[in-house]
Backbone as CSV, one residue per row, in Angstrom:
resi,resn,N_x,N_y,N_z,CA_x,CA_y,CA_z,C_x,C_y,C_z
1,UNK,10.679,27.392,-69.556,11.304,26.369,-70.381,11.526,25.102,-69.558
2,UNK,11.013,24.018,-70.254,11.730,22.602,-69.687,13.318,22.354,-69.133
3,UNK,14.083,21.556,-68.436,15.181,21.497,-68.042,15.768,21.204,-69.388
4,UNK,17.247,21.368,-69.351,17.866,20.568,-70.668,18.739,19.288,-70.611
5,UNK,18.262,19.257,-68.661,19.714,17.990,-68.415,18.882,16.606,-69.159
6,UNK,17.719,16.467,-68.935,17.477,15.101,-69.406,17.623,14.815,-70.578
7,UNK,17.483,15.668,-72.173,17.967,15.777,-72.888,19.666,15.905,-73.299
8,UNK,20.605,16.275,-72.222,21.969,16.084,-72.165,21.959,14.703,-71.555
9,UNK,21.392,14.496,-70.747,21.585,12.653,-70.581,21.595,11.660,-71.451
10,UNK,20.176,12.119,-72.204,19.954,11.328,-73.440,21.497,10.668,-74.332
11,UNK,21.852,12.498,-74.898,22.269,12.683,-75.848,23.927,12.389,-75.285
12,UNK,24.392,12.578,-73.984,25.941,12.007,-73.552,26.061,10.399,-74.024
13,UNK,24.681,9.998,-73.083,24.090,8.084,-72.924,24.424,7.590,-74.294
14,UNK,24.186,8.377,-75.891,24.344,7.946,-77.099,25.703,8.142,-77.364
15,UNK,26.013,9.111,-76.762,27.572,9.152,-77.102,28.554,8.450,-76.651
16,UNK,28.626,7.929,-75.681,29.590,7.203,-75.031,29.270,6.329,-75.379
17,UNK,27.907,5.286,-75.618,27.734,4.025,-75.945,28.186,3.679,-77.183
18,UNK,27.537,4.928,-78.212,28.186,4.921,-79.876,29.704,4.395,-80.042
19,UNK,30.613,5.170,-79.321,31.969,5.144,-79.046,32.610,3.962,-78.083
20,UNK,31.475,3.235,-77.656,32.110,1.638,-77.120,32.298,1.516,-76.111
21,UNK,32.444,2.871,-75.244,32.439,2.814,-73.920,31.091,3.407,-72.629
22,UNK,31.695,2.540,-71.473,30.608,2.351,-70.373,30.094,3.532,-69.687
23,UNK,28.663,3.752,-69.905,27.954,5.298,-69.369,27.949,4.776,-67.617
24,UNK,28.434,5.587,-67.194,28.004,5.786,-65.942,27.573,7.376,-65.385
25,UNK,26.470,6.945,-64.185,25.982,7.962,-63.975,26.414,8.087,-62.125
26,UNK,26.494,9.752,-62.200,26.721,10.018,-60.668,25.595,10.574,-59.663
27,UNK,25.011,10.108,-59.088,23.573,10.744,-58.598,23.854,10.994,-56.746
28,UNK,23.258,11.946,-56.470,22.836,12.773,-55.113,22.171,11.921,-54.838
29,UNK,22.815,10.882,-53.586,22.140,9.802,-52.910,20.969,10.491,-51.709
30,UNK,21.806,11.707,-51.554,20.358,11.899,-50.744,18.855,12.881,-51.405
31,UNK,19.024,12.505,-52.523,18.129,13.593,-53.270,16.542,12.829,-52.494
32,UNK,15.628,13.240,-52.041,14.205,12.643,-51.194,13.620,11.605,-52.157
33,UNK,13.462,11.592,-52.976,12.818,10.615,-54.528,13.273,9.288,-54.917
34,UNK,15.137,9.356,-54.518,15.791,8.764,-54.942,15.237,7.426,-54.439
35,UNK,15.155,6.133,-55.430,15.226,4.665,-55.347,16.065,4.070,-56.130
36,UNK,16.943,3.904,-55.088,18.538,2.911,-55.269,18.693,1.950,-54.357
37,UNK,19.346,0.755,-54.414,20.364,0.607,-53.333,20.975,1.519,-52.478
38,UNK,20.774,1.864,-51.354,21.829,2.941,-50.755,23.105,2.403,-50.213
39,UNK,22.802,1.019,-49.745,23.706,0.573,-49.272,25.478,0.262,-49.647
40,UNK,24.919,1.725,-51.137,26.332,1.420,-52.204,26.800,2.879,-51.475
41,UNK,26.344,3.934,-51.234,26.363,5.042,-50.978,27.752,5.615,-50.843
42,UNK,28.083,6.261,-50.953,29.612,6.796,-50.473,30.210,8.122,-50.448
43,UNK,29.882,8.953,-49.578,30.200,10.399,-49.398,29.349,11.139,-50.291
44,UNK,27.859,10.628,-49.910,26.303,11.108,-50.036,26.334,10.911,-51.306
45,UNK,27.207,9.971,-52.543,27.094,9.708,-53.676,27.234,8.463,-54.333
46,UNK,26.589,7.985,-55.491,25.848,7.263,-55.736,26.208,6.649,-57.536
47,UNK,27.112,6.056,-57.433,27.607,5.440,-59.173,27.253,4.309,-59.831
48,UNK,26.357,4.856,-60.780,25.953,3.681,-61.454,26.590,3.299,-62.661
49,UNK,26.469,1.976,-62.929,26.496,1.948,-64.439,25.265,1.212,-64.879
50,UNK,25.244,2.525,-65.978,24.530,2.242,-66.907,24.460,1.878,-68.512
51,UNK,25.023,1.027,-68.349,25.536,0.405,-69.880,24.933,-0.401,-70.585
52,UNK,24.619,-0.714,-71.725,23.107,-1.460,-71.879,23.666,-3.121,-71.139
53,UNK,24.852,-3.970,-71.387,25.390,-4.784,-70.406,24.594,-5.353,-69.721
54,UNK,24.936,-4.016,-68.495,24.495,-3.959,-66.784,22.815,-3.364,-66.333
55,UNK,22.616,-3.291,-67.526,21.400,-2.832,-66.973,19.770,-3.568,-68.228
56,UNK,18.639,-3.394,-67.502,17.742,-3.479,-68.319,16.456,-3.054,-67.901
57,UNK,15.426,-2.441,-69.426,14.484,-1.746,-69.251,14.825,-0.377,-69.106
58,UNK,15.981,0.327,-69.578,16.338,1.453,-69.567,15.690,2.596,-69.983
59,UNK,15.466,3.425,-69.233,14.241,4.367,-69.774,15.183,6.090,-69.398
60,UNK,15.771,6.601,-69.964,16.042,7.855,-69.868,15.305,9.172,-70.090
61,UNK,13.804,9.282,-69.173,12.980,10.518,-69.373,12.569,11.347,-69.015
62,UNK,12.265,12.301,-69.260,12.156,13.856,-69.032,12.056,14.044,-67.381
63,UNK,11.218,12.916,-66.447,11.592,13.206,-65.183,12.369,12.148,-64.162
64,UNK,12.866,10.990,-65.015,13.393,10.215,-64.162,14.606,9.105,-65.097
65,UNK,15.837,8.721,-64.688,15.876,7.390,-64.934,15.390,6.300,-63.916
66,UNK,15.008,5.446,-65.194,14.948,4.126,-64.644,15.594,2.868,-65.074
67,UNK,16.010,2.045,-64.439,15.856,0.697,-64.832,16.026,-0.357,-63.882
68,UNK,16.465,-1.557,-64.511,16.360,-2.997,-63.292,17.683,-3.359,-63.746
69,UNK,18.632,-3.306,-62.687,19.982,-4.114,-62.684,20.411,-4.701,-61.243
70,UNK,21.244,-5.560,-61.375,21.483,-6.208,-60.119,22.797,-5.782,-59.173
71,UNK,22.408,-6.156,-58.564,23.489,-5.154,-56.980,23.467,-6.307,-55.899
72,UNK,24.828,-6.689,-55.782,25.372,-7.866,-55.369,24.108,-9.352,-55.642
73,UNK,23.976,-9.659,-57.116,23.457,-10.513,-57.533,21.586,-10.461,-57.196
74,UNK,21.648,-9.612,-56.898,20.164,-9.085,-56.634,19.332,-8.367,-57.807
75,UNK,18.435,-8.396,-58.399,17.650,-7.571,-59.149,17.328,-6.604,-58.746
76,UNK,17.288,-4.971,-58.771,16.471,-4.318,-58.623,16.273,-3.254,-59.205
77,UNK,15.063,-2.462,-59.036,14.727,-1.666,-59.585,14.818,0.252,-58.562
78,UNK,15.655,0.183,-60.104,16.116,2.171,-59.831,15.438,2.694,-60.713
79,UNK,15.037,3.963,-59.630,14.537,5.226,-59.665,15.421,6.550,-59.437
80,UNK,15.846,7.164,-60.509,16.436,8.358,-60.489,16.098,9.195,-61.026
81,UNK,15.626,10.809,-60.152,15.130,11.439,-60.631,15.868,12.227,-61.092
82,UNK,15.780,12.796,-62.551,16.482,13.554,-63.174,17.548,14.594,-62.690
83,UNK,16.772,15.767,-61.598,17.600,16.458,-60.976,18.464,15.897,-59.798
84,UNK,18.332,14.467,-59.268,19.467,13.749,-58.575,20.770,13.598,-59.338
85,UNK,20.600,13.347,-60.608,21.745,13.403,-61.903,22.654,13.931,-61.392
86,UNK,23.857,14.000,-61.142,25.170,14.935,-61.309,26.147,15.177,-62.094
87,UNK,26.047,14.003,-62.925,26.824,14.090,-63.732,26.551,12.891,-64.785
88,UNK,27.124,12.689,-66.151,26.825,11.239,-66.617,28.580,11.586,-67.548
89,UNK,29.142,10.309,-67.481,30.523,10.586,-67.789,30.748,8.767,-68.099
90,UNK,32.167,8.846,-69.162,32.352,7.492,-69.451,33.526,7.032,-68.472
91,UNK,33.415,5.876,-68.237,33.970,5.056,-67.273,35.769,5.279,-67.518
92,UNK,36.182,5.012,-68.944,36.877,4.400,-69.099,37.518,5.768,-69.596
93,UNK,37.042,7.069,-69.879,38.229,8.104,-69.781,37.335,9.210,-69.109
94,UNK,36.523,9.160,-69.020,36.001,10.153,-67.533,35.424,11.398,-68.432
95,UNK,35.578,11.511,-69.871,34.580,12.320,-70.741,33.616,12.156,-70.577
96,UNK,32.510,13.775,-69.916,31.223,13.581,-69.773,30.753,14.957,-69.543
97,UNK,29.775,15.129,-69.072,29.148,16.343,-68.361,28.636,16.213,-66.817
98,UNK,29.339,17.307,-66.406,28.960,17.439,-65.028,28.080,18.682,-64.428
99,UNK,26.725,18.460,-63.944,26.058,19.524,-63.828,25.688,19.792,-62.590
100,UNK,25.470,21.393,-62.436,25.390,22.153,-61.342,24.000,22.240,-60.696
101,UNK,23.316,22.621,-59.985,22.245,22.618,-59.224,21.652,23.971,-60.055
102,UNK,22.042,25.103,-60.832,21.140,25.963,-61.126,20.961,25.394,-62.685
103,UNK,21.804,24.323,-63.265,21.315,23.683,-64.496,19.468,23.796,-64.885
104,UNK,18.799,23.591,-63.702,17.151,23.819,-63.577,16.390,24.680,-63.251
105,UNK,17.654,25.587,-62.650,16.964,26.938,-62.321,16.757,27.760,-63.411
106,UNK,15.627,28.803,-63.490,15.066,29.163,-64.709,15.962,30.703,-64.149
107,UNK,16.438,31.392,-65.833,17.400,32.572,-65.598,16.788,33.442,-64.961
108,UNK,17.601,34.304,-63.864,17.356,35.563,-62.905,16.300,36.223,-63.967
109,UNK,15.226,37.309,-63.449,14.711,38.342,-64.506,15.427,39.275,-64.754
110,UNK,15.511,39.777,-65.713,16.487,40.889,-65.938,17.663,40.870,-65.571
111,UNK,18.487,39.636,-66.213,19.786,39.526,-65.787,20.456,39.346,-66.707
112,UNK,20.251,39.399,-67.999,20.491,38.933,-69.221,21.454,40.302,-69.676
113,UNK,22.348,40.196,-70.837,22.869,41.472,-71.204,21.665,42.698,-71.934
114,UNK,21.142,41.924,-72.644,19.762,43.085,-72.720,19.127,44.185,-71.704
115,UNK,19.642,43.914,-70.885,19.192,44.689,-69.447,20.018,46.527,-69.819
116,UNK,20.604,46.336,-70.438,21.726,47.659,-70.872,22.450,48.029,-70.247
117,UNK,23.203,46.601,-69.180,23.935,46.624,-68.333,25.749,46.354,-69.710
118,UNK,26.644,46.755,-68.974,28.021,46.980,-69.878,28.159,47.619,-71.298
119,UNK,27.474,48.204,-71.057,27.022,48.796,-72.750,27.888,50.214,-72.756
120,UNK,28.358,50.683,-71.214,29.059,52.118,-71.499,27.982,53.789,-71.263
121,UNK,26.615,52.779,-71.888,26.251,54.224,-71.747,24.333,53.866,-71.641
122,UNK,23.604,54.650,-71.484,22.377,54.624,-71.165,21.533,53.789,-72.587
123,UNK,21.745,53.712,-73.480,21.139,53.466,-74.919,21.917,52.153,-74.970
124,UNK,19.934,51.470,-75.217,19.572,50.090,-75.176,20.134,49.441,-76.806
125,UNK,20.477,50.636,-77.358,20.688,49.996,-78.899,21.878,49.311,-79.132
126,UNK,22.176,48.070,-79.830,23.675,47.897,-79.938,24.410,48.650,-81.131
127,UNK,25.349,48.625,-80.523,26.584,49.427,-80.862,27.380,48.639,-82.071
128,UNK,27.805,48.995,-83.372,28.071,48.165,-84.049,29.656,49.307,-84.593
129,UNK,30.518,48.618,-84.783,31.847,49.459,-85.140,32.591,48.512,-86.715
130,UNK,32.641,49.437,-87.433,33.667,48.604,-89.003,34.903,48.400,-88.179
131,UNK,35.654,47.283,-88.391,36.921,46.571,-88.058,37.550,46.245,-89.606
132,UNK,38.812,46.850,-89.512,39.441,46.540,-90.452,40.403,46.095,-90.278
């Protein structure tokens, strides 16, 4: 399966903007890919905003953001690759999503409850009980 963060980027990026307030994003300055300014850097992390505002040419896709905004009156152009993402959250009350490093990792094999692991007893079938 594809990741689902870039699609949660998407879909936070609409939400916070819908609602009036400023998307910012938190990215792993040292992720190898990364093209930023580093010189913003700060305890190997990396805050942007991305608000339509402050930024332009905004492209939120399946393997990267991009766009061109300016950093101390400078133009430039960022490159963020999706799994640098850490989080995307609104400025102004800190509602967002914050994601973990196995967000991309594809699930263990046989780790799922189907495995007929907590079930009590050897039989793969589920167990169904009337509640009254």
């Amino acid at each position: 399966m594809t990741s689902s963060r870039p699609y949660l980027i998407r879909a936070l990026y609409d939400w916070i903007v819908d609602n009036g307030l400023t998307p910012y994003l938190l990215v792993d300055a040292e992720h190898a890919e990364l093209q930023a300014p580093l010189e913003y850097v700060e305890n190997g992390r990396l805050v942007l905003n991305i608000s339509p505002r402050a930024v332009r040419d905004l492209d939120l896709g399946m393997e990267a953001v991009f766009f061109n905004g300016r950093f101390g009156g400078e133009p430039r152009d960022v490159w963020v690759p999706t799994p640098a993402v850490s989080a995307i959250y609104a400025r102004e009350n800190g509602q967002g999503m914050l994601f973990s490093d196995s967000d991309d990792a594809p699930p263990p094999p046989g780790g799922g409850p189907s495995d007929g692991e907590g079930k009590g007893d050897n039989d793969s079938r589920p167990h169904l009980r009337v509640v009254k």
